[in-house]
C-alpha atoms as one frame of an Amber mdcrd trajectory, in Angstrom:
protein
 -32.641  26.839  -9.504 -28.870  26.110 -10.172 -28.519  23.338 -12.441 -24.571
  23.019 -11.762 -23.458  20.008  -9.701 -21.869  21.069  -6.880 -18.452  19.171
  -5.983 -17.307  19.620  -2.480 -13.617  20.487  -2.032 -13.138  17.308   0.144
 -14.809  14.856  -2.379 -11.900  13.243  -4.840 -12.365  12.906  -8.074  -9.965
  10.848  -9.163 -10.543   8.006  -6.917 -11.607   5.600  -9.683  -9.238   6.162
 -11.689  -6.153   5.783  -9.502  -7.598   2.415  -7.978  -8.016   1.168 -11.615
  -4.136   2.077 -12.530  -2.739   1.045  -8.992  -3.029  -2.889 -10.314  -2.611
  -2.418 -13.853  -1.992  -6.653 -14.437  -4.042  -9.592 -14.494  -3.017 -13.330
 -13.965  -4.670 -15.235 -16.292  -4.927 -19.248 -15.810  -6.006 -21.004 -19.004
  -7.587 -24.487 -19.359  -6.338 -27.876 -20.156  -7.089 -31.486 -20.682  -4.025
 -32.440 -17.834  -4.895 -31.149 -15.010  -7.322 -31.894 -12.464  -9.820 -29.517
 -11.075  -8.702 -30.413  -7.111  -4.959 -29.584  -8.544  -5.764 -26.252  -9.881
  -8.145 -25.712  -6.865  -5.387 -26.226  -4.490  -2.920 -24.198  -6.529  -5.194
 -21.415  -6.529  -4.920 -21.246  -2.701  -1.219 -21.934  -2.503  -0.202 -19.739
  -4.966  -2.882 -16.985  -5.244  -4.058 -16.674  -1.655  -7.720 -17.948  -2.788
 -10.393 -19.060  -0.211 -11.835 -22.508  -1.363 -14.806 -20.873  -2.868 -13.028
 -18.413  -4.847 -10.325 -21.021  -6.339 -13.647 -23.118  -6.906 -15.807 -20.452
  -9.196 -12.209 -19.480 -10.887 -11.717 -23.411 -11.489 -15.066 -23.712 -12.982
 -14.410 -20.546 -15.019 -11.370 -21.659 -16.259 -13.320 -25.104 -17.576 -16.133
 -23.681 -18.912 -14.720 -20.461 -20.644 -10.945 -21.390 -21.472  -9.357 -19.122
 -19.122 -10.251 -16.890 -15.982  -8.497 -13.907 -14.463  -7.718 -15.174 -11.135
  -5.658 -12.073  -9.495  -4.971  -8.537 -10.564  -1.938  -6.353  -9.202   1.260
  -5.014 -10.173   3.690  -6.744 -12.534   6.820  -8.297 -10.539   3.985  -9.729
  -7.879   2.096 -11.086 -10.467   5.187 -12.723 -12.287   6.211 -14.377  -9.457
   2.972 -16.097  -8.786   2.711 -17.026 -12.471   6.053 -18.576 -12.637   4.758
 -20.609  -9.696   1.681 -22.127 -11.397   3.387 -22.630 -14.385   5.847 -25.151
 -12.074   2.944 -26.850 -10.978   2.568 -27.990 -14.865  -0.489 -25.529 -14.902
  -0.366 -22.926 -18.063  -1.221 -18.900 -16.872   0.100 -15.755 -18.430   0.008
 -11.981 -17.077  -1.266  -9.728 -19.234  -1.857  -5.621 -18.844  -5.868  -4.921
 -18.114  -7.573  -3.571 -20.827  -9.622   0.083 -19.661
């Protein structure tokens, strides 16, 4: 009995690791005592593209554990986005993912 693995030609690799580098960035919203959780809700969806549920669990996150990452993807998208919470007096950084 062979105990090689056998890797068909047609089977990539490399899949993992190219969807882990494609969005190298995460937004990161952090918690304060200012804003309310329907404001950072709503902001979610605005700005991030959230479903209600989604910007709901991140909100709660964000409460209970200080910050939550609430998008990855590449810099200049992320930026923009981040820029845009930050105008809605809501504090959120981008910051390179950690492998």
């Amino acid at each position: 009995m062979n105990t090689k693995e056998h890797i068909s030609p047609d089977v990539d690799t490399d899949v993992d690791v190219l969807e882990a580098n494609e969005f190298p960035y995460n937004l990161i919203v952090w918690n304060d005592d200012i804003n309310s959780f329907d404001w950072v809700i709503e902001t979610l969806i605005q700005v991030c593209g959230h479903e209600p549920e989604q910007a709901e669990q991140c909100t709660l996150l964000i409460h209970f554990k200080g910050k939550c990452s609430v998008k990855n993807g590449g810099y200049d998208t992320l930026k923009a986005m981040k820029e845009a919470i930050i105008d809605r007096g809501i504090n959120a950084t981008v910051e390179e993912m950690a492998y």
